[in-house]
C-alpha positions as CSV (number, residue, x, y, z in Angstrom):
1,X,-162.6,33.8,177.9
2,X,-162.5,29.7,178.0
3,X,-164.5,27.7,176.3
4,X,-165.2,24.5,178.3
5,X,-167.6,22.8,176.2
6,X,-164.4,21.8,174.0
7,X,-162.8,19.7,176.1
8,X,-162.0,15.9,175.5
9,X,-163.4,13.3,177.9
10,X,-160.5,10.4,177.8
11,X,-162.6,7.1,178.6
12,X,-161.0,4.1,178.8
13,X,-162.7,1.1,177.1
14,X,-161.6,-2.8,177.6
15,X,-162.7,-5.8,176.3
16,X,-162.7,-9.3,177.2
17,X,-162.8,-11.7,175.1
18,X,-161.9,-14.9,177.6
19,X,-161.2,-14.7,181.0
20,X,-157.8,-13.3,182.0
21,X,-156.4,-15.7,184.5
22,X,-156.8,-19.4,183.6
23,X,-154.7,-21.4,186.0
24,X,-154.9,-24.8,187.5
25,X,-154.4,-25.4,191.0
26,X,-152.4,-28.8,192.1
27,X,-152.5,-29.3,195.4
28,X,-149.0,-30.2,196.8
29,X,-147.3,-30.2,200.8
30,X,-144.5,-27.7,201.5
31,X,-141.8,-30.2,201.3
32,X,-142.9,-31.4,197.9
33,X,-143.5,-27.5,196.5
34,X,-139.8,-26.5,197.7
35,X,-138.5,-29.4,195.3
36,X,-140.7,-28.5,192.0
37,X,-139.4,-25.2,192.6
38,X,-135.8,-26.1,192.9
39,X,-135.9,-26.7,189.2
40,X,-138.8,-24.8,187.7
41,X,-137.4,-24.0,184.3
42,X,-137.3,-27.6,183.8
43,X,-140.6,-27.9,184.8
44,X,-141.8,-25.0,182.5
45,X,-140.4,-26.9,179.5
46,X,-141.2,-30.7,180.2
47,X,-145.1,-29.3,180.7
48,X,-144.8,-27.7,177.4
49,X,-144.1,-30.4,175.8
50,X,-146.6,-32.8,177.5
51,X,-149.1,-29.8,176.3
52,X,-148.1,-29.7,173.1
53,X,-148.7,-33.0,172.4
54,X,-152.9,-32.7,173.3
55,X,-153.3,-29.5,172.2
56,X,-150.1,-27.5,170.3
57,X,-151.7,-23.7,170.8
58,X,-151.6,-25.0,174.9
59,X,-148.6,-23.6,176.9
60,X,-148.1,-23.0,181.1
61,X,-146.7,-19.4,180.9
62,X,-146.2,-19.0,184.7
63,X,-145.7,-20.7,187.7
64,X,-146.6,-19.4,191.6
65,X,-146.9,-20.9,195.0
66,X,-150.0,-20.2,197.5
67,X,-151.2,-21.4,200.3
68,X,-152.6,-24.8,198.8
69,X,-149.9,-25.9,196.4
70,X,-148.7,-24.5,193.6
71,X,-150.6,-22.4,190.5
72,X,-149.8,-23.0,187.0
73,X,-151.0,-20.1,184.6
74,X,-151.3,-21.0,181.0
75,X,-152.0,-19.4,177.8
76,X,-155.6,-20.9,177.3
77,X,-157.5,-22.7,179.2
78,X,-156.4,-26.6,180.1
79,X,-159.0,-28.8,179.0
80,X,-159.6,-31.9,181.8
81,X,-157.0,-34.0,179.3
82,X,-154.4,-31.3,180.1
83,X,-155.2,-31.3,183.7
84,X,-154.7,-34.6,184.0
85,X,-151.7,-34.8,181.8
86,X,-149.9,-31.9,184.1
87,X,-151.0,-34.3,187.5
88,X,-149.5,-37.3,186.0
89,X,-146.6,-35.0,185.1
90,X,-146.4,-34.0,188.5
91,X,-147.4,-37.8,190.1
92,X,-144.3,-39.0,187.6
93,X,-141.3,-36.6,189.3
94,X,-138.5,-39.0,190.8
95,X,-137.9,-37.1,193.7
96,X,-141.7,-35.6,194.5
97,X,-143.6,-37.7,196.7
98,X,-146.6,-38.6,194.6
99,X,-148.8,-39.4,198.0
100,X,-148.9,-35.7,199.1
101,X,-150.2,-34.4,196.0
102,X,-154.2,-33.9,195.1
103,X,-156.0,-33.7,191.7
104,X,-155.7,-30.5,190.0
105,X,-158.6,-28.3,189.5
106,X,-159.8,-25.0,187.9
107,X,-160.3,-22.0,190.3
108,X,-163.8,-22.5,192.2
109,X,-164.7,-18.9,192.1
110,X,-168.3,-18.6,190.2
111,X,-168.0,-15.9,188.3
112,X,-164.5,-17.4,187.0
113,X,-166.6,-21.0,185.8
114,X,-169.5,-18.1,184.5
115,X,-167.0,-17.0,182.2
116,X,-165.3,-20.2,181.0
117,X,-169.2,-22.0,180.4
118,X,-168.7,-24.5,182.9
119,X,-172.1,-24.7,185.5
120,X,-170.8,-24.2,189.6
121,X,-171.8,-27.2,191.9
122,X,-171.7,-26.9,195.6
């Protein structure tokens, strides 16, 4: 005879304390994407150390292409100085033509701008 009134229930419980993806978006043309990628590592470290220097717990972990430019992933989220310190980064590249690249921005999803306290506009 079994007794089934013993048995564990495994449950999985997760916690979030910020949200899990905080990336910036900077809108670049193929032609320019191809060229920041050509020498990513580079990149990687040059950002860092333009992060650093606003806010040194701020680092850009990851970088991935999309459809509408390229996606920087960082370890926190950018505050708009660090936005605009990784455009002018971008803006400043010798061989990157700076008048094919937009502003970057913070994903426009709502619940994303929910999470981070930041109110959605249309």
């Amino acid at each position: 005879m079994i007794n089934d009134s013993e048995k564990v229930k495994f449950r999985i419980n997760m916690t979030t304390k910020s949200p899990s993806r905080k990336q910036i978006i900077a809108p670049i043309d193929n032609n320019n994407k191809s060229k920041f990628i050509t020498s990513l590592s580079a990149h990687i470290t040059n950002l860092n150390s333009a992060l650093r220097n606003i806010k040194p717990d701020v680092m850009a972990d990851f970088v991935q292409t999309d459809q509408h430019g390229i996606i920087i992933t960082t370890n926190k989220i950018a505050s708009p100085l660090g936005i605009q310190t990784i455009e002018t980064y971008i803006k400043n590249i010798n061989y990157i033509d700076s008048n094919n690249i937009g502003t970057p921005y913070l994903p426009q999803s709502k619940s994303y701008l929910k999470i981070i306290g930041i109110s959605y506009l249309m």
